[in-house]
Structures are given as structure tokens and as C-alpha cells.
C-alpha positions as CSV (number, residue, x, y, z in Angstrom):
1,X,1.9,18.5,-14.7
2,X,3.4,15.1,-16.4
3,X,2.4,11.9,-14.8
4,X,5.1,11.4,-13.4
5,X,4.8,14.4,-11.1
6,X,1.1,13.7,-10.8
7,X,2.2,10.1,-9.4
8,X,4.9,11.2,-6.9
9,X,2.8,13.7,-5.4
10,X,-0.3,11.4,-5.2
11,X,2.5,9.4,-3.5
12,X,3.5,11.8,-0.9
13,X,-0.2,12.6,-0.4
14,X,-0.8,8.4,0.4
15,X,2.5,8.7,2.9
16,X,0.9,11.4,4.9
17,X,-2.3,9.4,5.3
18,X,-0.2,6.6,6.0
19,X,1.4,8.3,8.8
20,X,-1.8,9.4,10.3
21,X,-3.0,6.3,10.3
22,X,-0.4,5.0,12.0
23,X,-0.3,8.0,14.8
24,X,-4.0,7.5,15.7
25,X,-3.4,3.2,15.9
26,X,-0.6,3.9,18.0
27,X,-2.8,6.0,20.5
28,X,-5.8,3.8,20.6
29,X,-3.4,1.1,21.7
30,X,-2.0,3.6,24.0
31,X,-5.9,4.2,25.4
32,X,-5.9,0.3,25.3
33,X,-3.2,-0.5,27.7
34,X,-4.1,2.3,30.3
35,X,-7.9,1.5,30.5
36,X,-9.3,-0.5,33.0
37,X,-12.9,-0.5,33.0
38,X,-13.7,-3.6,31.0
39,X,-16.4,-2.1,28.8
40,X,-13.9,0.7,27.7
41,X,-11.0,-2.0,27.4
42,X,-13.5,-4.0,25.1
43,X,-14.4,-1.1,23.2
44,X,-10.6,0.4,22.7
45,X,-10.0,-3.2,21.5
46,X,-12.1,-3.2,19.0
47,X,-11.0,0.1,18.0
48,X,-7.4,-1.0,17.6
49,X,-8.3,-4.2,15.6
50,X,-10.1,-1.2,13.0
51,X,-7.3,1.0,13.0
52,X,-4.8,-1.9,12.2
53,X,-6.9,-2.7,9.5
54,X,-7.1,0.2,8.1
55,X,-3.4,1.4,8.3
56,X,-2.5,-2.3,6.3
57,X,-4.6,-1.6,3.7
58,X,-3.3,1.9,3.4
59,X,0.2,0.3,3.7
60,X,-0.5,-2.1,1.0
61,X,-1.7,0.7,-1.4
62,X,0.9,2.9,-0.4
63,X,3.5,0.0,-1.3
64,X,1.9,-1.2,-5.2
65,X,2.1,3.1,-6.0
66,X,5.6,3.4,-4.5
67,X,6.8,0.7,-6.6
68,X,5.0,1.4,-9.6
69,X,6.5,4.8,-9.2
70,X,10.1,4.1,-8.1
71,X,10.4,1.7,-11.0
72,X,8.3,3.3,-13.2
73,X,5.9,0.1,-13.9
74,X,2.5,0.8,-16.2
75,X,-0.4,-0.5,-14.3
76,X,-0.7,-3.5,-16.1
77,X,-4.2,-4.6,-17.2
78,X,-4.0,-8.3,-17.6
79,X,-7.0,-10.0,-16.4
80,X,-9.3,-10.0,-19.7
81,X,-6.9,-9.0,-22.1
82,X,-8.6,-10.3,-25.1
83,X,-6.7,-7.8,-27.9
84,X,-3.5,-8.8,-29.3
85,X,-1.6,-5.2,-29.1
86,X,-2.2,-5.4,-25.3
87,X,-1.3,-8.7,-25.1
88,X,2.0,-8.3,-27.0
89,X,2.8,-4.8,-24.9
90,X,2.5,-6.8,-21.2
91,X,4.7,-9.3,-23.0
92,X,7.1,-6.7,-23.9
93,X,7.9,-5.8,-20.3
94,X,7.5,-9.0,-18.8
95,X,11.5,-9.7,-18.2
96,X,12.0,-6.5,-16.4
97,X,9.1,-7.0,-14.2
98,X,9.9,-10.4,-13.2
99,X,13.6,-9.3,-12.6
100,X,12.2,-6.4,-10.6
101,X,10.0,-9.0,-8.9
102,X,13.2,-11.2,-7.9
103,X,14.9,-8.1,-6.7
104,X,12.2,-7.2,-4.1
105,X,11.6,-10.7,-2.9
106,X,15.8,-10.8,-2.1
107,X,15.6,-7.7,-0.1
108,X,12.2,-8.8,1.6
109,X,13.6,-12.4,2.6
């Protein structure tokens, strides 16, 4: 399997966690609204502030691989880059990612 395969089915993989994630927020809000008992409703609260949490950060990992992939970016390692080849190599690429940058911040605004 070439990367690229590897990648886009690593990708659908994250989307199906994604959309679990979501499903089971979704019904502990749904517990949320119908309970009444206040220990529950404190409870199903706090329950709902975890799954948020944890279906954003699946979001945001979902997001960097889906546009790595889509655009075919190369992680790029730039904090402590202390040899010249890598240096040169982020260099190299760094007019398409900005203009991929600008694109996404258009359609996002």
C-alpha cells in the first residue's frame, strides 16, 4: 500500500470516529435536556462538556490529516530544524503552502 492509500484510509478511519463522537455528544445532551433530578442533570453536564471536548480535538486532527491529504502537504518538521537540506526543502514549498493557507482562510471567512 503507497502512502497515499495508507493516508486516505487512516482518513476515513479518523471520520468514522469523528462521527461517533459526535453521535454519543448529541445523546448525552439529549439525556441532558430531559433529566430532571439535579444530581443527574449535574452529572450529564459534565458529561457533555467531555464529550465536546473530545469530539473538537478529534475534529481538529481530523481537519490537519484531511488537508495534508487533500493537498498533499509533507508534515513539515520545522521547529528545530538545525540542518541546511531540511531547511532549504521547507523553503522549497513554502509559496504553495502559504497560497494554500490564503485559500482556506477565504473560504473559512
Amino acid at each position: 500500500m503507497d502512502k497515499l492509500s495508507y493516508k486516505l484510509q487512516n482518513l476515513n478511519s479518523a471520520f468514522q470516529f469523528l462521527e461517533l463522537a459526535y453521535r454519543y455528544l448529541t445523546v448525552e445532551l439529549d439525556k441532558l435536556s430531559l433529566s430532571n433530578n439535579l444530581d443527574l442533570k449535574q452529572i450529564n453536564q459534565d458529561s457533555v462538556i467531555q464529550r465536546f471536548e473530545y469530539t473538537v480535538e478529534l475534529l481538529w486532527r481530523y481537519l490537519r490529516e484531511y488537508i495534508q491529504v487533500k493537498f498533499l502537504i509533507a508534515d513539515l518538521p520545522t521547529s528545530h530544524t538545525y540542518k541546511n537540506e531540511i531547511a532549504e526543502d521547507i523553503l522549497s514549498r513554502m509559496d504553495n503552502h502559504i497560497k494554500l493557507i490564503k485559500k482556506i482562510i477565504k473560504v473559512l471567512i
